[in-house]
C-alpha positions in Angstrom: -57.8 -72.6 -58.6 -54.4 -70.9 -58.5 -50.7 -72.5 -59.3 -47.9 -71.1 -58.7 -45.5 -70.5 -62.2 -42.7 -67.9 -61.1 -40.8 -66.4 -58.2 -39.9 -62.8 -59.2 -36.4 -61.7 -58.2 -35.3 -58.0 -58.4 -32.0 -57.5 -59.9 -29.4 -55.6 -60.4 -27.3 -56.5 -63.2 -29.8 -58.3 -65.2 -27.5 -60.1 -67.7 -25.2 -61.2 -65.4 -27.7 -62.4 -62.6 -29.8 -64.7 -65.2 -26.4 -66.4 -66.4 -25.8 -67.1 -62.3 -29.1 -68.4 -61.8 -29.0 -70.5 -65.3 -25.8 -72.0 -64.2 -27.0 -72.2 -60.5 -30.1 -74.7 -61.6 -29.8 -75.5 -65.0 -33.0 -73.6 -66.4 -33.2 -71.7 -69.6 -34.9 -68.6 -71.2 -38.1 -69.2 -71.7 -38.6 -66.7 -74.3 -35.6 -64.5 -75.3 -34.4 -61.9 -72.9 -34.8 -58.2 -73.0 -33.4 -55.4 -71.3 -36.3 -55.2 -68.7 -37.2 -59.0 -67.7 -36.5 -62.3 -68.6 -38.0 -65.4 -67.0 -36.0 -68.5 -66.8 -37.2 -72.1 -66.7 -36.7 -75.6 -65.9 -35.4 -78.0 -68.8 -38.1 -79.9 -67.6 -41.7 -79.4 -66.2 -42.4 -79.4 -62.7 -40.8 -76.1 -60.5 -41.9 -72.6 -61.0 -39.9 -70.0 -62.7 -37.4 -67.8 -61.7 -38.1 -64.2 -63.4 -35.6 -61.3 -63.1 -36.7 -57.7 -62.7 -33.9 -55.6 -62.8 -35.1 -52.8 -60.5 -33.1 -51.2 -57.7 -35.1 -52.5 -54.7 -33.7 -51.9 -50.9 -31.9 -54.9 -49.2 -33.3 -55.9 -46.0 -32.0 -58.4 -43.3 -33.7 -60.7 -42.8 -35.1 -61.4 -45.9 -38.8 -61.8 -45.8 -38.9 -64.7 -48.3 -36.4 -66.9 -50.2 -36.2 -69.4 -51.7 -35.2 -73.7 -50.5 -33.8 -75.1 -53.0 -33.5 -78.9 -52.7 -30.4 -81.1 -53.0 -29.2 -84.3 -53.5 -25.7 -84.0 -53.0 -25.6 -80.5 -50.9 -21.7 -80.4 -49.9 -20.7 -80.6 -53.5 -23.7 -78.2 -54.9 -23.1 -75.5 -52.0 -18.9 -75.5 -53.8 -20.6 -75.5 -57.0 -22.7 -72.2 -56.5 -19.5 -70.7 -54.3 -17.5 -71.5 -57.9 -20.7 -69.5 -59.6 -20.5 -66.4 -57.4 -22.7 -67.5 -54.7 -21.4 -66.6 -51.0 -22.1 -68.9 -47.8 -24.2 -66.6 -44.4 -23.1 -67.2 -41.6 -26.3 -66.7 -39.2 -25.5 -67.2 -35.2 -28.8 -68.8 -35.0 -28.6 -71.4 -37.3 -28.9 -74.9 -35.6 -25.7 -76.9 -35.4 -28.1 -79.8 -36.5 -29.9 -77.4 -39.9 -30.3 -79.4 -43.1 -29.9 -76.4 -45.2 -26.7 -74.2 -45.8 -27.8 -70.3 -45.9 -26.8 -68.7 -49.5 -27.0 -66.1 -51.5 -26.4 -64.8 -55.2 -24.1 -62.7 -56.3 -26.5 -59.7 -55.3 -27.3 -60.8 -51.9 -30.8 -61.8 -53.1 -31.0 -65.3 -50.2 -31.5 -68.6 -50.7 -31.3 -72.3 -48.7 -29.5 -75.1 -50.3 -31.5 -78.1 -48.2 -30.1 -81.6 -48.1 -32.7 -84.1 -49.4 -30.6 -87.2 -50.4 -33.4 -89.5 -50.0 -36.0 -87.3 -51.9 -37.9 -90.1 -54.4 -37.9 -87.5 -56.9 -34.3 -87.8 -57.7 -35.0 -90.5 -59.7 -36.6 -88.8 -62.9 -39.4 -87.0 -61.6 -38.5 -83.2 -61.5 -40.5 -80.6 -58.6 -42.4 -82.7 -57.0 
C-alpha cells in the first residue's frame, strides 16, 4: 500500500518561501525548521505536505507538475495570494470557460487555484 504524505518543492529562499506557503494555505511546521528543509502541514488531517528543499534547481516552462489547489471562494483567494506575493500566468491556451486561475509563488514554482464552491468538504471535512 502506498499514501501520498508530501509534495517536495525546491526553493530558493527557504525562509521566506515557507512563510508564503504558510500564509498561502494555512499549514504549519511540522517539526521546527532548519537551514536545509522544513516540511509544512495542514492544521488539520487530510492533505499531504508541502516540504521545501532549498536547492537551486532549473526553471522549466511548462512545468511538468504542480500543484490544484481547491477553492471555495476562488476570486477572493486568487487577491489573497496576489497580496502574499503570488503572481497571476497568463497562458494563450487557457479556455475562456477554465475553472482554475494559473499561479505561481513568489519563485515561479506553479500552481492552479480551482473553483470548487460546491465541494461537500467545505463543511468540516478537510482533503477529501
Amino acid at each position: 500500500m502506498l499514501k501520498l504524505v508530501s509534495i517536495v518543492i525546491r526553493v530558493t529562499d527557504l525562509p521566506a518561501q515557507a512563510t508564503f506557503w504558510k500564509a498561502a494555505l494555512d499549514y504549519v511546521e511540522r517539526d521546527p525548521a532548519d537551514d536545509d528543509w522544513v516540511v509544512l502541514k495542514p492544521r488539520e488531517a487530510g492533505a499531504p505536505c508541502i516540504a521545501l528543499d532549498p536547492h537551486h534547481s532549473e526553471r522549466i516552462l511548462p512545468p511538468r507538475i504542480h500543484l490544484d489547489i481547491d477553492a471555495e471562494g476562488q476570486a477572493a483567494e486568487v487577491q489573497r495570494l496576489l497580496a502574499l506575493g503570488a503572481r497571476e500566468v497568463h497562458w494563450d491556451g487557457r479556455p475562456t470557460d477554465a475553472d482554475h486561475v494559473i499561479m505561481e509563488d513568489p519563485e515561479g514554482n506553479r500552481f492552479c487555484i480551482v473553483d470548487r464552491p460546491d465541494w461537500s468538504g467545505w463543511d468540516g471535512a478537510s482533503g477529501e
